[in-house]
N, C-alpha and C positions, 0 to 999 in steps of 0.2 A: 504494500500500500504506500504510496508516494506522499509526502509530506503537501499540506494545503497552506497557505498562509492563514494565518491564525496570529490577531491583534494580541498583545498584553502576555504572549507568555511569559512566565521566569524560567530562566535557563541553570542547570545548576549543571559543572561540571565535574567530571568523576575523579575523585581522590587518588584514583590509579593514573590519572594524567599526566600530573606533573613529571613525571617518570623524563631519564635522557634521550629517550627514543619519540617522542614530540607526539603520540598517539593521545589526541584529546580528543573525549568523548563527553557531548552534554546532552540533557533530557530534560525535558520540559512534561506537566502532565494534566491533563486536560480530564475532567470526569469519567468519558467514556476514549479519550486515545491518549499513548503514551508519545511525545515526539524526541527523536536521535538525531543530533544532527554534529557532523565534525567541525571542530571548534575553530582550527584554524582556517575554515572558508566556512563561512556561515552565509554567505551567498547564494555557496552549493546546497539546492534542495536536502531535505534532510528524509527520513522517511518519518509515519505515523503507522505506530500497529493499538491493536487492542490489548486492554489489559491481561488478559489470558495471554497473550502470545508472549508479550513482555514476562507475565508471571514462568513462565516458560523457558524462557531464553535466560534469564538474569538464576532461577534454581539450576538450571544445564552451566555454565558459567560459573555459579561459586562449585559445582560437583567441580569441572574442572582446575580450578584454581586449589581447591581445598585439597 
C-alpha cells in the first residue's frame, strides 16, 4: 500500500537509526494506518500499511533481532 499525503502527522524516528551505517527509519500513526517513511529523503513516498500488518512485521523483526 503506497503512502497518501496525510496533513499533521508526527514522525518519530527509530532509536536503531542513529547507528554509523545512516539507515533511518520513521513512523508516523494514524488510527487505522501505520506510515514508514526513510528519513533521509522524506520526499521519497513512504508506504502506509494497517495495523495488523505493522503488528506483524515489527513481532517478525524483534524475533529476528532478539
Amino acid at each position: 500500500m503506497s503512502e497518501r499525503a496525510v496533513p499533521d502527522l508526527v514522525w518519530i524516528k527509530s532509536s536503531y537509526s542513529s547507528g554509523a551505517g545512516g539507515e533511518c527509519v520513521e513512523v508516523a500513526s494514524c488510527p487505522h494506518t501505520i506510515h514508514v517513511r526513510d528519513s533521509k529523503d522524506t520526499a521519497r513516498p513512504g508506504l502506509a500499511v494497517g495495523p495488523d500488518a505493522w503488528t506483524t512485521f515489527v513481532g517478525h523483526a524483534v524475533h529476528q533481532i532478539g
